[in-house]
C-alpha positions as CSV (number, residue, x, y, z in Angstrom):
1,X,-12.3,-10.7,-9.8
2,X,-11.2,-9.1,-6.4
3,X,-13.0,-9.8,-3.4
4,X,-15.1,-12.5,-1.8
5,X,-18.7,-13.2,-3.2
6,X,-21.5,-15.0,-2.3
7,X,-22.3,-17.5,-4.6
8,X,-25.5,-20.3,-4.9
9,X,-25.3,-24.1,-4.8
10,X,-26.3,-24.3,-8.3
11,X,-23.0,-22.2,-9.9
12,X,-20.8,-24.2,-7.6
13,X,-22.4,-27.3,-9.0
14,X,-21.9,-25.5,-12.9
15,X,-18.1,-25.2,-12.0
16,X,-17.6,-28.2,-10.8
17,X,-19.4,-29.7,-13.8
18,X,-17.5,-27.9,-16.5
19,X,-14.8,-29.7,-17.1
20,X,-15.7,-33.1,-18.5
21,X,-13.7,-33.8,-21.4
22,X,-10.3,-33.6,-23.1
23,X,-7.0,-32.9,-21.2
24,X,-7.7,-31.5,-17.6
25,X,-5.0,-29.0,-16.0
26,X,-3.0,-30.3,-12.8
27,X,-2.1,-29.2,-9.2
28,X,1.2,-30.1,-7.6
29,X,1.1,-28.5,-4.8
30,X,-1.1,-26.1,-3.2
31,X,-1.1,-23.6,-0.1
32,X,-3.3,-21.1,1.6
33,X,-2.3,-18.9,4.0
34,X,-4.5,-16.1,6.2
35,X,-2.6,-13.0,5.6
36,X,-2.6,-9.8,7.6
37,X,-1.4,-6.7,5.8
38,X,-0.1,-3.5,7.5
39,X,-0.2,-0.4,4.7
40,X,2.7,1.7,6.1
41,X,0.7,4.7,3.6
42,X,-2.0,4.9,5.2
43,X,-1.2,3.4,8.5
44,X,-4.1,0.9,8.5
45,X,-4.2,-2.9,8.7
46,X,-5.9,-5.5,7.0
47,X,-6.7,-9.4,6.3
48,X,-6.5,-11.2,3.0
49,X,-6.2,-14.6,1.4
50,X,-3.4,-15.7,-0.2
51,X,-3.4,-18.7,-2.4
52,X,-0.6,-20.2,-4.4
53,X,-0.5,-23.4,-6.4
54,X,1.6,-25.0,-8.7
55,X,-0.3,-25.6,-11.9
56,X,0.4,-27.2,-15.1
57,X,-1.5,-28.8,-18.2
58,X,-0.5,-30.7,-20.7
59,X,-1.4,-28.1,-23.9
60,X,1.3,-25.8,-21.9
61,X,1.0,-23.3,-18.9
62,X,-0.4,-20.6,-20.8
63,X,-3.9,-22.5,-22.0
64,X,-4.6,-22.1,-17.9
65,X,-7.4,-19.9,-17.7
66,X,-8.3,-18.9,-14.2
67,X,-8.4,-20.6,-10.6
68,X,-11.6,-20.5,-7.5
69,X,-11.2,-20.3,-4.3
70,X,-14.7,-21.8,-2.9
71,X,-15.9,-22.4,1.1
72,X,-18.9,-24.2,0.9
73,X,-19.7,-24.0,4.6
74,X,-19.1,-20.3,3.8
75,X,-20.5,-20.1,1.0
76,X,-17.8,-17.5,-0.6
77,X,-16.4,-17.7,-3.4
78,X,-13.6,-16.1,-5.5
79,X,-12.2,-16.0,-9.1
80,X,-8.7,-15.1,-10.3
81,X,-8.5,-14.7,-14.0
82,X,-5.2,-15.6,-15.6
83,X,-4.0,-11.8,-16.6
84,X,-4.9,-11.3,-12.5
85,X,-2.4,-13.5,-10.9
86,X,0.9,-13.5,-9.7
87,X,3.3,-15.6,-11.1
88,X,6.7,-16.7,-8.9
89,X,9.6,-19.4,-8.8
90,X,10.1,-21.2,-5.6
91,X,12.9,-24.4,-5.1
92,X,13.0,-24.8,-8.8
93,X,8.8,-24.8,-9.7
94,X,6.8,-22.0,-10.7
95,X,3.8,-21.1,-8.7
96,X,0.9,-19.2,-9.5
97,X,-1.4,-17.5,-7.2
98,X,-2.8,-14.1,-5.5
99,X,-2.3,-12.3,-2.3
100,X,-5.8,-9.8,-2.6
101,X,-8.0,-12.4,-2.1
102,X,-10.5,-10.5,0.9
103,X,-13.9,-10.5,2.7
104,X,-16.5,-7.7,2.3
105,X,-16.4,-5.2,4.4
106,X,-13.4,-6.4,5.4
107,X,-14.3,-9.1,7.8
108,X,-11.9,-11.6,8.8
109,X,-11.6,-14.9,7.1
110,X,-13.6,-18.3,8.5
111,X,-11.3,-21.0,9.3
112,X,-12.0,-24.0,7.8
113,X,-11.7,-26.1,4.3
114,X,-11.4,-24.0,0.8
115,X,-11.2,-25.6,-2.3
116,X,-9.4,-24.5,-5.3
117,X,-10.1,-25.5,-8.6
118,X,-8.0,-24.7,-11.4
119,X,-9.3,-24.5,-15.4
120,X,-8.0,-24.4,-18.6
121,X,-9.3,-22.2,-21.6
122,X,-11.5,-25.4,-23.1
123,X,-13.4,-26.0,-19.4
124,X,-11.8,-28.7,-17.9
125,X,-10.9,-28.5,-14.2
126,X,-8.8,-30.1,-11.3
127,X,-9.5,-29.5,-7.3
128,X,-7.3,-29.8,-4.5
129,X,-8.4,-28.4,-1.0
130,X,-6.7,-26.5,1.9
131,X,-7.7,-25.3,5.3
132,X,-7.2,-22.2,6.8
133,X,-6.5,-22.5,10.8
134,X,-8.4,-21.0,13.5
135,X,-6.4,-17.8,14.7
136,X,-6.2,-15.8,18.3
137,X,-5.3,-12.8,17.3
138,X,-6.6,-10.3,14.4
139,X,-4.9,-7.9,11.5
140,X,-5.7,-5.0,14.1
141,X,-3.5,-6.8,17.2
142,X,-0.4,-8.8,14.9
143,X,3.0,-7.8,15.1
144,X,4.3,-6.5,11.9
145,X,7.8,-5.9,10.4
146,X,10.0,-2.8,9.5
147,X,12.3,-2.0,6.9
148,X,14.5,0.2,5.5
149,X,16.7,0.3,2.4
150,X,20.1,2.8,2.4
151,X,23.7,2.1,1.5
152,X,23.1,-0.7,-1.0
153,X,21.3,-2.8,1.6
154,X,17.7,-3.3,2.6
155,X,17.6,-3.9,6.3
156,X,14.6,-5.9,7.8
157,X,13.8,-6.3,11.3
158,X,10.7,-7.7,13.7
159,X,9.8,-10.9,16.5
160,X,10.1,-13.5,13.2
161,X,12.8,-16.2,12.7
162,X,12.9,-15.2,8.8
163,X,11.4,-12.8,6.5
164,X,11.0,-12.4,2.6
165,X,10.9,-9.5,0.7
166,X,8.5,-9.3,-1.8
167,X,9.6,-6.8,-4.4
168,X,7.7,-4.3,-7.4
169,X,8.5,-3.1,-10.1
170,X,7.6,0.8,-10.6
171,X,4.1,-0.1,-12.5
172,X,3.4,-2.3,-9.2
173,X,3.6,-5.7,-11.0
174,X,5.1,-8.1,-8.1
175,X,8.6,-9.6,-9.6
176,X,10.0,-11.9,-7.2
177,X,10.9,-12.8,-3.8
178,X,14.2,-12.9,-2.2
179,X,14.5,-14.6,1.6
180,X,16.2,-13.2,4.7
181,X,16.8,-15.3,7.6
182,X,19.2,-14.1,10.9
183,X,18.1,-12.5,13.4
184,X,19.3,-8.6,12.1
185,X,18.8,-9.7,8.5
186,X,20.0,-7.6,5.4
187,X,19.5,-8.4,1.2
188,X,22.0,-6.4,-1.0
189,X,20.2,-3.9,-3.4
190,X,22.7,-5.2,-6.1
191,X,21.6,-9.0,-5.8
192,X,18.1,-7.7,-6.8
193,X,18.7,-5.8,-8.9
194,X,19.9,-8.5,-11.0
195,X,17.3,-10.6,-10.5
196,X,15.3,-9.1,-13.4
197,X,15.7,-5.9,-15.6
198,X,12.4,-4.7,-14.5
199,X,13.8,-3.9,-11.2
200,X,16.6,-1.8,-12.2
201,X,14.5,1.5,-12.6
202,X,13.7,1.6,-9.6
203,X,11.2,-0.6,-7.3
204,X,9.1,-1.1,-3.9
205,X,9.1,-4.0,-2.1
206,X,7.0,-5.5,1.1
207,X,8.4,-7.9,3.5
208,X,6.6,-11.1,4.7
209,X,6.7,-13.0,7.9
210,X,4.8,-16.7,8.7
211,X,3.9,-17.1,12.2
212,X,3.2,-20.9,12.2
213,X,2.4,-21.3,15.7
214,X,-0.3,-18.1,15.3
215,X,-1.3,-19.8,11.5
216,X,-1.1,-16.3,9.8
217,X,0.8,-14.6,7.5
218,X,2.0,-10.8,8.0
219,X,3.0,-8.2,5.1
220,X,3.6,-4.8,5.8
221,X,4.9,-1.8,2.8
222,X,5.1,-0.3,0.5
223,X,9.3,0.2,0.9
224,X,10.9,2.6,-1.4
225,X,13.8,1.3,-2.9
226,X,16.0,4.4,-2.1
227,X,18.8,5.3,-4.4
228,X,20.2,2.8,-6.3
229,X,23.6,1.3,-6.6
230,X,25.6,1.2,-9.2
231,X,25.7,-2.0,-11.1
């Protein structure tokens, strides 16, 4: 499930209950990051939760059924389901996560501690926790990067040290990431497309920033992909 919801004590204190017995799953590593998105459709910004964790369990990565994301002082709460998340490889481990995660009404995100518990298909659970930093400045006021892909190159520019593109393929399943550091930075169409087969139809692609000193995030897109090289 989309979207934050308010939930009671008592199902908090069902989740963290559930998983009792047999193998639980495990967290590596895990990271949360307050994200603000700039739609270049429709010209409108917004905020949303990313969470990514690296998960595993010992009957294999596919009995993982679904992770929460849970502020108690908040009380929100969210679910993603395993056929919702997004699956990536980072420095040689495989992450799972979203980037959709957002308030009602669009409201921005509290600072402060969020849990994330992870469970497998038979109940059991793990939790690790994160915190999500105070921040100055809002989706409506952040700075957000441009792009523009011609001649076999996708150029990226903006006020950010380094940037990643985040690319789609046409049915808008996210495929991978590619980094671009430099201060004019530019990622060869050709390199991605042979990063998967799924991108070499044709694909979209966002591009990320991290402001650490603000503690947010910024993604701006949907980039067409232009006309593709040949391989």
């Amino acid at each position: 499930m989309r979207g934050a919801l308010r939930t009671s004590a008592a199902v908090l204190c069902a989740l963290l209950a559930a998983g009792c017995a047999g193998k639980p799953p495990s967290i590596s590593r895990v990271f949360a990051r307050a994200i603000y998105v700039h739609d270049t459709a429709s010209e409108t910004n917004s905020e949303t939760l990313g969470v990514f964790l690296v998960a595993n369990d010992p009957d294999g990565i596919e009995n993982l059924s679904a992770f929460y994301v849970i502020n108690d002082d908040a009380e929100l709460f969210w679910k993603v389901e395993s056929g919702a998340w997004a699956t990536s490889t980072a420095e040689g481990e495989s992450w799972i996560g979203s980037t959709s995660l957002s308030m009602p009404g669009g409201t921005s995100l509290p600072a402060g501690r969020y849990r994330v518990v992870l469970q497998d298909a038979s109940g059991d659970t793990v939790e690790d926790a994160v915190t999500i930093p105070a921040r100055s400045v809002g989706a409506a006021d952040a700075k957000y990067p441009t792009s523009v892909a011609a001649g076999g190159v996708i150029k990226v520019s903006g006020p950010y040290a380094a940037f990643e593109v985040w690319t789609y393929s046409t049915d808008g399943r996210f495929v991978a990431a590619f980094p671009a550091g430099g201060k004019s930075p530019t990622l060869e169409i050709r390199n991605i497309l042979s990063a998967s087969p799924a991108l070499t139809v044709g694909f979209s692609y966002r591009v990320f920033a991290w402001d650490e000193k603000a503690g947010y995030g910024v993604l701006s897109g949907p980039f067409g992909s232009g006309s593709l090289p040949a391989r």
